[in-house]
N, CA, C and O atoms as a CHARMM CRD file, in Angstrom:
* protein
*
  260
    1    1 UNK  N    123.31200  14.66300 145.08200 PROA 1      0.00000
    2    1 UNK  CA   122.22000  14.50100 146.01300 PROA 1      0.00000
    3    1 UNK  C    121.82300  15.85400 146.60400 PROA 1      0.00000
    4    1 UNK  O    120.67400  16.22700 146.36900 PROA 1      0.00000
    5    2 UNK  N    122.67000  16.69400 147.38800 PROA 2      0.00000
    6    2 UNK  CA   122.51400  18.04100 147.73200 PROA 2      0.00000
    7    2 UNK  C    122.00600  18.71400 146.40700 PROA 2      0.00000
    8    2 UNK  O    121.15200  19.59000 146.53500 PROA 2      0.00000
    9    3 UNK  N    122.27700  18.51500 145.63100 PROA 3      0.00000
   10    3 UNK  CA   122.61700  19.58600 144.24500 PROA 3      0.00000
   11    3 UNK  C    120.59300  19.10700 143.80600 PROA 3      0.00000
   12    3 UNK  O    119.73700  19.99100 143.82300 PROA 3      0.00000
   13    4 UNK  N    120.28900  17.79300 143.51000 PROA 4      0.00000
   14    4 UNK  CA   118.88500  18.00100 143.41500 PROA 4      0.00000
   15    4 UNK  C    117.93900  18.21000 144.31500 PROA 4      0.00000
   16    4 UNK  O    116.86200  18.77000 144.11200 PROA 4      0.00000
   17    5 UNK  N    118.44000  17.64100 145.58500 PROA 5      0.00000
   18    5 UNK  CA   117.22400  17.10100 146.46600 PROA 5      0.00000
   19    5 UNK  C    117.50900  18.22200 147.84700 PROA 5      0.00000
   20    5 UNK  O    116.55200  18.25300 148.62000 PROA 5      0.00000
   21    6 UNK  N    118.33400  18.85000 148.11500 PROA 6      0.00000
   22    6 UNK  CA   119.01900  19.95200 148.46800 PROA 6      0.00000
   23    6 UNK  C    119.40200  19.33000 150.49300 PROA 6      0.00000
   24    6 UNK  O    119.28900  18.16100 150.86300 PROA 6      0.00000
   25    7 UNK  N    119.71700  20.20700 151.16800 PROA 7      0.00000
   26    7 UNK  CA   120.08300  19.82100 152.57000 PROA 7      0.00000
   27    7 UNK  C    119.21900  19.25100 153.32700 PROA 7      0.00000
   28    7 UNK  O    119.66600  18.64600 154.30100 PROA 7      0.00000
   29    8 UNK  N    118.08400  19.26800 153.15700 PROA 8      0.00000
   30    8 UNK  CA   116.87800  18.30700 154.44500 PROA 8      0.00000
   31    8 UNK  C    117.21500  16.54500 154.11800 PROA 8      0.00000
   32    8 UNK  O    117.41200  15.58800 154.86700 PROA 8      0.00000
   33    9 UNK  N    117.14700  16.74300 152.24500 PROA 9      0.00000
   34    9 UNK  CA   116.78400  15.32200 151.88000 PROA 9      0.00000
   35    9 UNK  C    118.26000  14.54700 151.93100 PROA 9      0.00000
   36    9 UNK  O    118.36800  13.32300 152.00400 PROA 9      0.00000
   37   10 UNK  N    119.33100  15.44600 151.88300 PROA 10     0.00000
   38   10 UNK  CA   121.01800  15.05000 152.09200 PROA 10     0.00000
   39   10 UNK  C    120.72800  14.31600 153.64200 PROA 10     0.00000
   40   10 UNK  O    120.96500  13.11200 153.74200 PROA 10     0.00000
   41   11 UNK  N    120.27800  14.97500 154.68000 PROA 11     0.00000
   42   11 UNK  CA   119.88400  15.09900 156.11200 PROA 11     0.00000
   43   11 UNK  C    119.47900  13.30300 156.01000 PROA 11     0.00000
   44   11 UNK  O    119.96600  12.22300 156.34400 PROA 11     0.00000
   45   12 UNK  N    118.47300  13.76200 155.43400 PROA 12     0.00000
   46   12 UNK  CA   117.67100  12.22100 155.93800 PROA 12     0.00000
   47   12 UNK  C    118.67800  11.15000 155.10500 PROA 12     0.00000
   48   12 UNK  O    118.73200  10.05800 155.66900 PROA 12     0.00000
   49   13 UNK  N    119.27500  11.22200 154.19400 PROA 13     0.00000
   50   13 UNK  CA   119.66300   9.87500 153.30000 PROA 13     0.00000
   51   13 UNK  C    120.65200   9.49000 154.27100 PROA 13     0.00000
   52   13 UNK  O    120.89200   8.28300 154.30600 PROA 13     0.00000
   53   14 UNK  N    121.45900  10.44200 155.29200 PROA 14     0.00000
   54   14 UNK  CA   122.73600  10.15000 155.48000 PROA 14     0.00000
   55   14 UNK  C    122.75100   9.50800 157.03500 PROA 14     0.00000
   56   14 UNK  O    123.61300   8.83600 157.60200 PROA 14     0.00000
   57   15 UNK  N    121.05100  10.13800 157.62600 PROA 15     0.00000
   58   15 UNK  CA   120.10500   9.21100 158.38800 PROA 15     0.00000
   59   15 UNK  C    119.83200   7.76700 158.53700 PROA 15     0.00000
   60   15 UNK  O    119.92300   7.18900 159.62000 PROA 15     0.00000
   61   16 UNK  N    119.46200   7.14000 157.32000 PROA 16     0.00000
   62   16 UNK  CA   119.24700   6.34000 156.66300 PROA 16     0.00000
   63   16 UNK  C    119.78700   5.46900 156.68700 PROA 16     0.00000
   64   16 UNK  O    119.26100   4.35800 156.62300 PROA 16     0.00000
   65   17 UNK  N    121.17900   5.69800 156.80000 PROA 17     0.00000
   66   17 UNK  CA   122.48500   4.43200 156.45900 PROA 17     0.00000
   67   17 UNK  C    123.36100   4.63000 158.16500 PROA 17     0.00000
   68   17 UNK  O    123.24500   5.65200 158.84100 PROA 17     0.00000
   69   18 UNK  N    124.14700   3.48500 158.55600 PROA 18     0.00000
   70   18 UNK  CA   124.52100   3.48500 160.08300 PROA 18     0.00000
   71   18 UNK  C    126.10500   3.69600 158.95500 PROA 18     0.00000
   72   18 UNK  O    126.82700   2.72600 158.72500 PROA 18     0.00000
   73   19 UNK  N    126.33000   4.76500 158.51800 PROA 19     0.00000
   74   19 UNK  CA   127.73900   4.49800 158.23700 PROA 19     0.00000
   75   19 UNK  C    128.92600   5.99100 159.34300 PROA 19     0.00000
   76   19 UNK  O    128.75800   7.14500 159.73700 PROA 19     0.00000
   77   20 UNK  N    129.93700   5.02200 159.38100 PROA 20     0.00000
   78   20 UNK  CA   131.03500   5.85400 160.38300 PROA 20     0.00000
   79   20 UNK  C    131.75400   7.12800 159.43600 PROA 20     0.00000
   80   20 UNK  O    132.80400   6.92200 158.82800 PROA 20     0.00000
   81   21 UNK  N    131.04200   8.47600 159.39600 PROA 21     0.00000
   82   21 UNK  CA   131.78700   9.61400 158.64900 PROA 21     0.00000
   83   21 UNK  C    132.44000  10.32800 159.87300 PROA 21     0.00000
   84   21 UNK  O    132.07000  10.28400 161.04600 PROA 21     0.00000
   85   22 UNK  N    133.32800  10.88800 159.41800 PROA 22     0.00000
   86   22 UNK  CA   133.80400  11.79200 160.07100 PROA 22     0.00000
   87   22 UNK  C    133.02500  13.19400 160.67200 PROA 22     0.00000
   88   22 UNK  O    131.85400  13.33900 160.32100 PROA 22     0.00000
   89   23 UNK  N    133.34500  13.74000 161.14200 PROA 23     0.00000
   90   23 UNK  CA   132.86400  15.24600 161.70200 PROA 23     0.00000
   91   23 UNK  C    132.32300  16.28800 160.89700 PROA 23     0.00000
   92   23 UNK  O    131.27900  16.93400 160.99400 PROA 23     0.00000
   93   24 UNK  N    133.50100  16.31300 159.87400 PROA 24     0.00000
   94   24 UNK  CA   133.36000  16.93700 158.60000 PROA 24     0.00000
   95   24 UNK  C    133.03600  16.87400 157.11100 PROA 24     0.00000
   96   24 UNK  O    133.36000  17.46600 156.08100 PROA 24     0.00000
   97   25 UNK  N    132.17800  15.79100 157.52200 PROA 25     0.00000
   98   25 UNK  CA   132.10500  14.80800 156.17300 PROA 25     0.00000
   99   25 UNK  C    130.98800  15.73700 155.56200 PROA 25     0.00000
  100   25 UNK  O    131.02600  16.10700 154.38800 PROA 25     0.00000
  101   26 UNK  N    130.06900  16.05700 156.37700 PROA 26     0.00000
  102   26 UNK  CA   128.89400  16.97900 155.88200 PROA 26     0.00000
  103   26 UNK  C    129.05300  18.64700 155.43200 PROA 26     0.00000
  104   26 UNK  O    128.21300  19.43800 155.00200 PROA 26     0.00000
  105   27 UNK  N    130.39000  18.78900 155.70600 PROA 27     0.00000
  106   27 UNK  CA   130.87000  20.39000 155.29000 PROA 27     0.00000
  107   27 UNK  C    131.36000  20.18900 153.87700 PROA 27     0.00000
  108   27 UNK  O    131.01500  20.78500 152.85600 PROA 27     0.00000
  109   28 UNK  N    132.47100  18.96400 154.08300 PROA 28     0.00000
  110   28 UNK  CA   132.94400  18.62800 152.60400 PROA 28     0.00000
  111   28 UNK  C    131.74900  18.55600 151.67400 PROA 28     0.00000
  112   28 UNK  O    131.64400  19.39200 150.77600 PROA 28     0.00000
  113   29 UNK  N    130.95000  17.71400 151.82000 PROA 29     0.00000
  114   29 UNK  CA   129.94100  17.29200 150.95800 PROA 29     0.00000
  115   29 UNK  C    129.23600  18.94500 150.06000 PROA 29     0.00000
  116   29 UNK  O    129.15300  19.19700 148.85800 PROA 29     0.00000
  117   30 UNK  N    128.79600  19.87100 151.42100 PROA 30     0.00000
  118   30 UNK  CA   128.15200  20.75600 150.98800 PROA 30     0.00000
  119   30 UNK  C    129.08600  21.51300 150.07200 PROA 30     0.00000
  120   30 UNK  O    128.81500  21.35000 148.88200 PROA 30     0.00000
  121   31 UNK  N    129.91400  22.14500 150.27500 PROA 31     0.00000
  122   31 UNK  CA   131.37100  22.50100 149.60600 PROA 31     0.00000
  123   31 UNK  C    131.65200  22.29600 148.52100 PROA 31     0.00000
  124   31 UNK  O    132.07900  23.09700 147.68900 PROA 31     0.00000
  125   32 UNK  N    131.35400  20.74300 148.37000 PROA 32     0.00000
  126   32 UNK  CA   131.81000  20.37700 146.60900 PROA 32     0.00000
  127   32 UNK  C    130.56300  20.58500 146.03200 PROA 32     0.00000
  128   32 UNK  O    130.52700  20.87100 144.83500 PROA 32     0.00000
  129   33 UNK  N    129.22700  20.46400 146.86300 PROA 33     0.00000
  130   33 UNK  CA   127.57100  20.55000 145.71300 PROA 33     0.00000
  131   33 UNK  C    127.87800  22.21900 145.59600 PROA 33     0.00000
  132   33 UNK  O    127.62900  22.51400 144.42700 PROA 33     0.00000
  133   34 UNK  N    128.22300  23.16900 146.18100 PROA 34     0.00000
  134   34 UNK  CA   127.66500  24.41000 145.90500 PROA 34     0.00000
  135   34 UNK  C    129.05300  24.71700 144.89800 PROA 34     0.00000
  136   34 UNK  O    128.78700  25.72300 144.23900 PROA 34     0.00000
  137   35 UNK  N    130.19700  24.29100 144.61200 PROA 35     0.00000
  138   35 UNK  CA   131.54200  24.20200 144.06900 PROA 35     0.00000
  139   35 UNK  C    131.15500  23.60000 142.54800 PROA 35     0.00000
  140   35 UNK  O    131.82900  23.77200 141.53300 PROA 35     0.00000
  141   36 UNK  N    129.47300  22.59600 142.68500 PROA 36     0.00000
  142   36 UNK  CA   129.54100  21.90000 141.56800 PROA 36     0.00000
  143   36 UNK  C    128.39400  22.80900 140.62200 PROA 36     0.00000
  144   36 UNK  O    128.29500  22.88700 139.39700 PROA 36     0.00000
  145   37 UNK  N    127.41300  23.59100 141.93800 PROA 37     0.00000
  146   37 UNK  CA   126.72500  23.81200 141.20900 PROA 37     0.00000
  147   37 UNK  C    127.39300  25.10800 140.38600 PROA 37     0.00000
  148   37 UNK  O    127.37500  25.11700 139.15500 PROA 37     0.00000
  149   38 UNK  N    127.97300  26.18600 141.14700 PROA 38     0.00000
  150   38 UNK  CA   128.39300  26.96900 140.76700 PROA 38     0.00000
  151   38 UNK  C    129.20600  26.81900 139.09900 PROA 38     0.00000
  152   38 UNK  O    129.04300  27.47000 138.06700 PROA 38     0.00000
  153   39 UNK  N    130.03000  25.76300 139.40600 PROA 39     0.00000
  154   39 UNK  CA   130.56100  25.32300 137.85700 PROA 39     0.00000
  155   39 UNK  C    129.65800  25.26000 136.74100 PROA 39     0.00000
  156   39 UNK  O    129.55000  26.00400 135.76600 PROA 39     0.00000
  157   40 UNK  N    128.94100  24.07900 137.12400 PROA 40     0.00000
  158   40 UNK  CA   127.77500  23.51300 136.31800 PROA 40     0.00000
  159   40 UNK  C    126.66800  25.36500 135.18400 PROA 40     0.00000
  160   40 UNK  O    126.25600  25.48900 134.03100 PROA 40     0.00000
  161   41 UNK  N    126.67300  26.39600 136.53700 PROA 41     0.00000
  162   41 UNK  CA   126.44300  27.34900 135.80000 PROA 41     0.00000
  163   41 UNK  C    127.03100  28.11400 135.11200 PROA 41     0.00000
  164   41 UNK  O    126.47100  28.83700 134.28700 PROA 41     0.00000
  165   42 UNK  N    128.39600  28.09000 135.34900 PROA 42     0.00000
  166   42 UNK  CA   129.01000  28.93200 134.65000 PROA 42     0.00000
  167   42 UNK  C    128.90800  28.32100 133.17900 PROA 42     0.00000
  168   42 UNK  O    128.61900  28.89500 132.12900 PROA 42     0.00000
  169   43 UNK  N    129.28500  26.76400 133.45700 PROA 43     0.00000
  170   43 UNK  CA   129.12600  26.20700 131.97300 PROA 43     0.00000
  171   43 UNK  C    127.85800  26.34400 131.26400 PROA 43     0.00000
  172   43 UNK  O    127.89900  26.49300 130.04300 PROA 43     0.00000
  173   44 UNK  N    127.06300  26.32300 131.69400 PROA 44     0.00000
  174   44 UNK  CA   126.01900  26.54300 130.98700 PROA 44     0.00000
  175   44 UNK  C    125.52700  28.05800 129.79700 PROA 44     0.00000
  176   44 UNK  O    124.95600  28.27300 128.72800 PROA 44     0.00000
  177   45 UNK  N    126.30200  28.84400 131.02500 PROA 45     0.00000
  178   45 UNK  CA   126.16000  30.23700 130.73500 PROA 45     0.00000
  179   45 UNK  C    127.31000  30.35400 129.38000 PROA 45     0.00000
  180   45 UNK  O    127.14000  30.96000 128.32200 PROA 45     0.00000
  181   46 UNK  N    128.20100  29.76300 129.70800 PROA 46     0.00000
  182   46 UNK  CA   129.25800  30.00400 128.92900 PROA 46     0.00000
  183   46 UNK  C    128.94200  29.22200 127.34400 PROA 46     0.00000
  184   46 UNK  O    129.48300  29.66500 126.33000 PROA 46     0.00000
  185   47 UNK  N    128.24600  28.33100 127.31100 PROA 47     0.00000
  186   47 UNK  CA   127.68300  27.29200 126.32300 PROA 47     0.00000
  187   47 UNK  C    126.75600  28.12100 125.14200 PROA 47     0.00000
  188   47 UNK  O    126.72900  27.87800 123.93500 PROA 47     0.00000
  189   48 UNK  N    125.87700  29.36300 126.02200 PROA 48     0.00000
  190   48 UNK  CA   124.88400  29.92200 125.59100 PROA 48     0.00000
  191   48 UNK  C    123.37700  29.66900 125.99600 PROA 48     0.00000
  192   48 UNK  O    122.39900  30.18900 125.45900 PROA 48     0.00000
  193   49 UNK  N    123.37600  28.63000 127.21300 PROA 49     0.00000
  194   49 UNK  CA   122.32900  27.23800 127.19900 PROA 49     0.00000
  195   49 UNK  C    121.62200  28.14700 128.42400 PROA 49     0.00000
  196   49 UNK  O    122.33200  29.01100 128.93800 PROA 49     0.00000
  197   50 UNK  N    120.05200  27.95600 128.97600 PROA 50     0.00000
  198   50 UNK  CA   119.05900  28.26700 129.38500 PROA 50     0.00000
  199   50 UNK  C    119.54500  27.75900 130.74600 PROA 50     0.00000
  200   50 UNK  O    119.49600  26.57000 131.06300 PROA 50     0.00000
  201   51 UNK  N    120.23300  29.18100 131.88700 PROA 51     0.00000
  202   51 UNK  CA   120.00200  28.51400 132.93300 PROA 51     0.00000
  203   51 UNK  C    119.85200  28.49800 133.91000 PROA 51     0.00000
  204   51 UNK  O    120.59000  28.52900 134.89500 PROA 51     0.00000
  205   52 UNK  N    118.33500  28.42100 133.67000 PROA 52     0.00000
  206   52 UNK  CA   117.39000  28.22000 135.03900 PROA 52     0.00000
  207   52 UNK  C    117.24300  27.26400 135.62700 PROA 52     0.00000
  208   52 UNK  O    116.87000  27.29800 136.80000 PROA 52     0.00000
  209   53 UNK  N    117.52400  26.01300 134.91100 PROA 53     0.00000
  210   53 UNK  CA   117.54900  24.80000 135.83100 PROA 53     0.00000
  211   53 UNK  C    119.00100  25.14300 136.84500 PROA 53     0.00000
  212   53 UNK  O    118.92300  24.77700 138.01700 PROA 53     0.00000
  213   54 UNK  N    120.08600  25.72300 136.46000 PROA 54     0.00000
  214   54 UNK  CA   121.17900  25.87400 136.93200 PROA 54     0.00000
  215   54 UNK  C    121.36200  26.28300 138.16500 PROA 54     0.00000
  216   54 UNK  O    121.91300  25.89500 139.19500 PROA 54     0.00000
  217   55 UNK  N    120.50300  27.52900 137.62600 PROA 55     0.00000
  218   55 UNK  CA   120.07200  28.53100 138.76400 PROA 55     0.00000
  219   55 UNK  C    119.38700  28.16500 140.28900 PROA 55     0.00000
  220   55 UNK  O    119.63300  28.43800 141.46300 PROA 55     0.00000
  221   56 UNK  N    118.41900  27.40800 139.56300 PROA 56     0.00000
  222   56 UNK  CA   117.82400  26.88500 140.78300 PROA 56     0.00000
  223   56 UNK  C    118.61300  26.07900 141.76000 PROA 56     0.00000
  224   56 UNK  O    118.46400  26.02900 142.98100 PROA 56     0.00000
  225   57 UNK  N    119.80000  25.22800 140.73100 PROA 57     0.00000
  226   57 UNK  CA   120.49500  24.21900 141.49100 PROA 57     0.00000
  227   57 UNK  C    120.82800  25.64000 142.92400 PROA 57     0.00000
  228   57 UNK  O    120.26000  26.08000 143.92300 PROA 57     0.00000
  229   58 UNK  N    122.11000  25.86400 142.13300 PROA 58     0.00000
  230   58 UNK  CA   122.79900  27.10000 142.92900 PROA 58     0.00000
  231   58 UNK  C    121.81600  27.64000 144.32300 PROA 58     0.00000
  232   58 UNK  O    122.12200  27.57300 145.51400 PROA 58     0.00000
  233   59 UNK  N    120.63100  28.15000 143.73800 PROA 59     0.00000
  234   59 UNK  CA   120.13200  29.03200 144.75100 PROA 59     0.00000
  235   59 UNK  C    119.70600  27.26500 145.81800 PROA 59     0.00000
  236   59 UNK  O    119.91200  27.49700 147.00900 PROA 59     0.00000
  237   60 UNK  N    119.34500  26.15700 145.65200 PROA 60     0.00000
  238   60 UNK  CA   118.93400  25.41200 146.39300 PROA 60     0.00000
  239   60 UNK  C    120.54800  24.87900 147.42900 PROA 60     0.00000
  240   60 UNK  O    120.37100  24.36500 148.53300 PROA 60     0.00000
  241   61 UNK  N    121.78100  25.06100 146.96600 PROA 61     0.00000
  242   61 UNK  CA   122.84400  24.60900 147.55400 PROA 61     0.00000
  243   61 UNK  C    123.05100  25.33800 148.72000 PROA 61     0.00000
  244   61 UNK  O    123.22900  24.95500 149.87600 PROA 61     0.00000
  245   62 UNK  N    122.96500  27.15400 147.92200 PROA 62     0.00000
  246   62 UNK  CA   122.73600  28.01000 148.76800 PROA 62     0.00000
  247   62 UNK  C    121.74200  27.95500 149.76000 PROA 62     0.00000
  248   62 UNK  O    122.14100  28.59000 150.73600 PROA 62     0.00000
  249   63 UNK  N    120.79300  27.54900 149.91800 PROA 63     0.00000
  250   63 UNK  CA   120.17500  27.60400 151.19000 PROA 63     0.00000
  251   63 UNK  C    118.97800  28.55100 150.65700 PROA 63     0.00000
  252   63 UNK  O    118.28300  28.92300 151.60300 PROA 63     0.00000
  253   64 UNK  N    118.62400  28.95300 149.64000 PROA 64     0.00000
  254   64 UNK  CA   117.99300  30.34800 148.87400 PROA 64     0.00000
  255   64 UNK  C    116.37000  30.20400 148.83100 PROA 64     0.00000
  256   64 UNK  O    115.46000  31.03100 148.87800 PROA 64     0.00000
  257   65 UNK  N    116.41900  28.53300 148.70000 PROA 65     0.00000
  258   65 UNK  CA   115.09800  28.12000 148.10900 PROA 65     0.00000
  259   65 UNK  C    114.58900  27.27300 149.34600 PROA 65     0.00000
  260   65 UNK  O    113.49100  26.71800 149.30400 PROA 65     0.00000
């Protein structure tokens, strides 16, 4: 969810629902999308494969875009 739709639209979904998270539920979350995207590029890179979709993830986890 972070990884496509990036931190506003994470914001609102988690808005959305009356559910009981913890404090830190929203650090974890970000943590593992920028943990996933980061992976996700290396594999790509490492594959040989085009990646700009990757990229974008990354720079959107980051806060970039």
């Amino acid at each position: 969810m972070l990884i496509d739709g990036g931190w506003s639209f994470f914001q609102r979904a988690l808005a959305a629902y009356d559910l009981p998270l913890d404090a830190e539920f929203a650090e974890r979350t970000l943590f593992s999308a920028r943990l996933g995207a980061i992976h996700y590029l290396g594999y790509t890179l490492n594959q040989g494969g085009n990646p700009s979709r990757d990229l974008l993830h990354v720079r959107r986890v980051f806060g970039l875009e």
